[in-house]
C-alpha positions as CSV (number, residue, x, y, z in Angstrom):
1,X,-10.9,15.1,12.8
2,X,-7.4,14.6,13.4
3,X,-4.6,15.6,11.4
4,X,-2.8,13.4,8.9
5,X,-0.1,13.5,6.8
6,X,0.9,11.3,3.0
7,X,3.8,11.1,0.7
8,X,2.6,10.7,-2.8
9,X,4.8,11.0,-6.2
10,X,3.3,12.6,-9.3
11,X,3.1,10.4,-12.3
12,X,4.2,12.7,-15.0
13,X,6.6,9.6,-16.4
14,X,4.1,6.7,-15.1
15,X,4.0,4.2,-18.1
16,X,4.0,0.0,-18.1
17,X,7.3,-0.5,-19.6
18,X,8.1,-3.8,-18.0
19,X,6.4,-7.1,-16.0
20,X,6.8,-7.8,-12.5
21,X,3.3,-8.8,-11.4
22,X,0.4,-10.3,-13.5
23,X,-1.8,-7.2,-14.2
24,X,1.7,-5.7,-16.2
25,X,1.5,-6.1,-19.5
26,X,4.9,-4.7,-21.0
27,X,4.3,-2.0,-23.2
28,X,0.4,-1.4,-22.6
29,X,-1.0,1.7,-23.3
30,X,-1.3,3.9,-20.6
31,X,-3.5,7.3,-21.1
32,X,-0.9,9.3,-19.4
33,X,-3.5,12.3,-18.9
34,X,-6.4,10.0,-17.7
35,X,-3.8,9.0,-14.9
36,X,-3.1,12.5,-14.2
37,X,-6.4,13.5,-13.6
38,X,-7.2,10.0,-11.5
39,X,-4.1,10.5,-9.4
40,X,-5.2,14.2,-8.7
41,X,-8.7,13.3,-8.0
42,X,-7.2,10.7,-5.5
43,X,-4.8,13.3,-4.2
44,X,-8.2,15.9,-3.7
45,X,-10.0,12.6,-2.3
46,X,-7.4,12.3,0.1
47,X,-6.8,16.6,1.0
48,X,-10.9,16.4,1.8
49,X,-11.0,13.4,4.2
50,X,-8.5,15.5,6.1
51,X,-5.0,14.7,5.1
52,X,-2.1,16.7,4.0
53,X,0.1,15.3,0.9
54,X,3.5,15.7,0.9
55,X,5.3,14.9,-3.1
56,X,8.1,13.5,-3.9
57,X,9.1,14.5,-7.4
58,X,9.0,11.8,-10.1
59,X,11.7,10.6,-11.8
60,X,12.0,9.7,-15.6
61,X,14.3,6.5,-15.0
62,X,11.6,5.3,-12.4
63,X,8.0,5.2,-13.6
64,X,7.2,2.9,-10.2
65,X,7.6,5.9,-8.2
66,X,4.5,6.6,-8.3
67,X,3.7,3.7,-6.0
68,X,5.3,5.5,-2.8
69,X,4.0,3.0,-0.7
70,X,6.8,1.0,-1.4
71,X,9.2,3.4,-0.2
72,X,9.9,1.7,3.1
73,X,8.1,1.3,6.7
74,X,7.6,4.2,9.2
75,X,7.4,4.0,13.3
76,X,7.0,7.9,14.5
77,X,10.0,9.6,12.9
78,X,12.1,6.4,12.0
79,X,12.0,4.9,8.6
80,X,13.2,1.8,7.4
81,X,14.3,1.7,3.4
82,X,12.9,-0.8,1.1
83,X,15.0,-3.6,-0.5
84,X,13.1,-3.9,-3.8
85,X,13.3,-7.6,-5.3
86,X,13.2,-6.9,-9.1
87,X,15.6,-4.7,-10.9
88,X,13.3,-2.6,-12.5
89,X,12.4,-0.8,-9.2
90,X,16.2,-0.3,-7.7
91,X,17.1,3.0,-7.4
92,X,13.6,4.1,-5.7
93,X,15.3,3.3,-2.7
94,X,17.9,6.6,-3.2
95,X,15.4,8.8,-4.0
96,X,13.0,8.1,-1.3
97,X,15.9,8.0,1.3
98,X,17.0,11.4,0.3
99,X,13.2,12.6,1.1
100,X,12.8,11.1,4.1
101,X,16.4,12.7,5.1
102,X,15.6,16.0,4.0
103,X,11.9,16.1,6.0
104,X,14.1,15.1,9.1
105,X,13.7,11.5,9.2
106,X,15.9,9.2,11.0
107,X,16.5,6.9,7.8
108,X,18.0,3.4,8.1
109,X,18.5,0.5,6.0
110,X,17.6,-3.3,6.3
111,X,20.3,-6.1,5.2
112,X,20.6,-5.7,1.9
113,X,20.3,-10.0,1.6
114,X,16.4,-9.6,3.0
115,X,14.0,-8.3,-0.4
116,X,10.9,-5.8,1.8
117,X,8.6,-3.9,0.0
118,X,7.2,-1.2,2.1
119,X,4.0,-0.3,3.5
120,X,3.2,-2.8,0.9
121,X,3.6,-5.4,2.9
122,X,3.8,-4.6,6.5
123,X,2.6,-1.1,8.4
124,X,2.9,-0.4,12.7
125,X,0.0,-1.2,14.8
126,X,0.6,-0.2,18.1
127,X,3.4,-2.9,19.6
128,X,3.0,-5.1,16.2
129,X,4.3,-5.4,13.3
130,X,1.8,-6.9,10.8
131,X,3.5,-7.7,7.7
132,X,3.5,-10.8,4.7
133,X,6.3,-12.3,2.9
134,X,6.4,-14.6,0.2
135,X,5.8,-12.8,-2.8
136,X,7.6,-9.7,-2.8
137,X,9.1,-9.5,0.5
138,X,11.2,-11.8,2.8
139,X,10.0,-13.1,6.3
140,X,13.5,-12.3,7.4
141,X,13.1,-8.8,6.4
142,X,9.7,-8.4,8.5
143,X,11.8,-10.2,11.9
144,X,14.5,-8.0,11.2
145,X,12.2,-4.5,11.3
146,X,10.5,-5.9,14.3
147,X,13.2,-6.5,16.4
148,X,14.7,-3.0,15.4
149,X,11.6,-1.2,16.0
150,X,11.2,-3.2,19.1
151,X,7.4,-4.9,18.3
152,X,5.9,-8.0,17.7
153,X,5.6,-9.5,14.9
154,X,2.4,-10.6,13.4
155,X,2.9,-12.0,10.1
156,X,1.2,-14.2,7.5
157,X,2.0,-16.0,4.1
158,X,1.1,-15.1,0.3
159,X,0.5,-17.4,-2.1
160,X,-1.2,-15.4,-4.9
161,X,0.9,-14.0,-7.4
162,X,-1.8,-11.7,-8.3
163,X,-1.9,-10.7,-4.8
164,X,1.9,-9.7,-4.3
165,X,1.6,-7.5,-1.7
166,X,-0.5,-7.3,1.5
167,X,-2.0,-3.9,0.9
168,X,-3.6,-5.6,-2.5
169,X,-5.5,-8.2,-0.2
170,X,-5.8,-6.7,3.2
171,X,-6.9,-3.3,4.6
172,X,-8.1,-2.2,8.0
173,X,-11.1,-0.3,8.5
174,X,-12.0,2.6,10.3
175,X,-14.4,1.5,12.2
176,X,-15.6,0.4,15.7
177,X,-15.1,-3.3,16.3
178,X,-10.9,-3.2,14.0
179,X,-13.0,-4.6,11.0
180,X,-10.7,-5.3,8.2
181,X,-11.2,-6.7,4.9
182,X,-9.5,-9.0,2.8
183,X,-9.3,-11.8,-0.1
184,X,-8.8,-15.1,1.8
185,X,-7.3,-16.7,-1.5
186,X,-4.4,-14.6,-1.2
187,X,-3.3,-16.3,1.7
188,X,-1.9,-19.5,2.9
189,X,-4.1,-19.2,5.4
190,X,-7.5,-18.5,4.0
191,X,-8.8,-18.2,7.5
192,X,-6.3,-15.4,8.5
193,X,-6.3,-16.9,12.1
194,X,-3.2,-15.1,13.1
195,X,-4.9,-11.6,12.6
196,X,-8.1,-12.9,14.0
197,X,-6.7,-11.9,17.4
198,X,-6.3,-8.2,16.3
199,X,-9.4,-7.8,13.5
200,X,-12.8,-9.1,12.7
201,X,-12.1,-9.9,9.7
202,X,-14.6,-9.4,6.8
203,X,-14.0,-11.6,3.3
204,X,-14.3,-9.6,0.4
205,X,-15.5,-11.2,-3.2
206,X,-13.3,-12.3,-5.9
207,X,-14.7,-9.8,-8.0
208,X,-14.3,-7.4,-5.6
209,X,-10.6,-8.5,-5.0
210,X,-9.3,-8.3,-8.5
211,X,-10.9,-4.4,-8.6
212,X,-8.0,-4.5,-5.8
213,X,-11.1,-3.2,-3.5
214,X,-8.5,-4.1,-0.5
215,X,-6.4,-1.5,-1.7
216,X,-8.6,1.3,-0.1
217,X,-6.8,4.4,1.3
218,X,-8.0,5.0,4.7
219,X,-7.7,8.9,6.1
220,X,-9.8,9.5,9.3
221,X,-13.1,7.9,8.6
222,X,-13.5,8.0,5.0
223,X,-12.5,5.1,3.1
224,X,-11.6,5.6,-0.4
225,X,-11.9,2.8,-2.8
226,X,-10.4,2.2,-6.4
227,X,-13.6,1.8,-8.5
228,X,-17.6,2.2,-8.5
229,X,-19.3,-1.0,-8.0
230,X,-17.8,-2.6,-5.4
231,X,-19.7,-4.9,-3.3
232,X,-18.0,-4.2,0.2
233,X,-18.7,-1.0,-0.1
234,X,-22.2,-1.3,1.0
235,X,-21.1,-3.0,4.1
236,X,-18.1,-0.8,5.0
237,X,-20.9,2.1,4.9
238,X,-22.9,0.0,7.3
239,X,-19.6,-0.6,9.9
240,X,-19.7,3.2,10.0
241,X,-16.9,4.3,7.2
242,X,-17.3,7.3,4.6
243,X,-17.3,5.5,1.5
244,X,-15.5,7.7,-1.5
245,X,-14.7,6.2,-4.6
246,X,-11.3,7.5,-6.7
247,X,-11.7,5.8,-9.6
248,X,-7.3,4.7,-10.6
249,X,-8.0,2.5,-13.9
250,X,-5.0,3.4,-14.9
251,X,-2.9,2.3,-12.5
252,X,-4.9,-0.8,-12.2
253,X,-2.7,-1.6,-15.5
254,X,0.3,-1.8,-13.2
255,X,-1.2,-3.9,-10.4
256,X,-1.6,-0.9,-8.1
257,X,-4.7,1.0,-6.9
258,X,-5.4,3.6,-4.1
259,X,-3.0,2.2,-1.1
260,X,-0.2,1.9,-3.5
261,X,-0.2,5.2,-4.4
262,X,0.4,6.7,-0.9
263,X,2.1,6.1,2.5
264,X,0.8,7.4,5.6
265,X,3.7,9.3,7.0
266,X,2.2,10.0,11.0
């Protein structure tokens, strides 16, 4: 079992104050307790499959915080900022900036013209970027981080409102053969054919999409997805995985599930 690391943020002032994606509902009740107790479950979920999770400390004027996987785009040490494109969510950037300086990152910024979201929407893979725009971030943004982190891009369009960010409609597995699942409505390209070269790519249901089932937190071999009763589960168990389940309901209120909550930092 290798050694992992993940930045998380505590959700001590997570609430749904405002709309930016369909599943926000301004002003919807949130069980503020219930969340703490799924986020530390998650957290526990997450310390067991063999991870270590670093927090940053929440912030009042930021409920989104919570959602650190926003925070920006790691290669190794290096760390590119996110350029968040609605209002409600400037300001993250600072605070996640000053983190990743203080735990001796080399932290840079991205044009500030060019709206990225994060791991959210685009993560390493060995020489490739593979990223989405169209939603939430800008295709711009995702040539621009590969050129400075000297890879290849690999990118795709969104089209799905509900599915605003690639880590809501796409995850890699663990697994043998690069399976990954995702929701081919989400994409332009229902086929996925540009990933096709990288991942055998396994469709996931509707019903299992808008449980955000994509937005599975992989550590090691374990997989851990939002919510019981998800039909991919069976068949990520199949490919090989450890399937663990860390229920988030509460963050499902926000549009957000297991991936959102964290970023892998190594």
């Amino acid at each position: 079992m290798t050694n992992h690391s993940v930045l998380m943020s505590s959700p001590e002032y997570f609430k749904v104050e405002y709309s930016i994606n369909p599943w926000m509902v301004a002003g919807v009740e949130v069980d503020l307790d219930l969340a703490k107790e799924q986020w530390n479950n998650l957290k526990e979920s997450i310390e067991a499959a063999g991870a270590t999770v670093e927090v940053v400390p929440p912030s009042e004027k930021h409920p989104d915080l919570v959602f650190t996987a926003n925070s920006g785009i790691l290669n190794g040490k290096d760390v590119l900022i996110a350029n968040f494109k609605y209002e409600e969510r400037r300001g993250e950037e600072e605070i996640f900036a000053n983190w990743f300086e203080e735990n001796g990152y080399n932290v840079g910024r991205i044009p500030s013209e060019y709206k990225f979201e994060g791991r959210g929407d685009a993560f390493v893979y060995g020489e490739y970027l593979v990223g989405a725009y169209g939603i939430r971030s800008d295709k711009e943004a995702l040539l621009y981080i590969a050129d400075e982190f000297n890879l290849t891009p690999v990118i795709v369009e969104l089209v799905n409102e509900k599915f605003y960010h690639l880590d809501t409609c796409f995850q890699k597995l663990p697994t043998e053969n690069n399976d990954a699942i995702f929701y081919p409505k989400a994409f332009k390209d229902e086929s996925l054919s540009e990933f096709s070269q990288f991942f055998n790519l396994i469709p996931v249901t509707e019903d299992d999409a808008n449980q955000l089932a994509c937005n599975a937190v992989v550590v090691n071999d374990t997989v851990i997805l939002p919510s019981d009763g998800i039909e991919v589960a069976n068949k990520i168990s199949e490919l090989g995985a450890n399937v663990v389940v860390a229920n988030v309901s509460e963050f499902l209120k926000s549009g957000g599930a297991c991936q959102c909550l964290v970023i892998a930092l190594d």
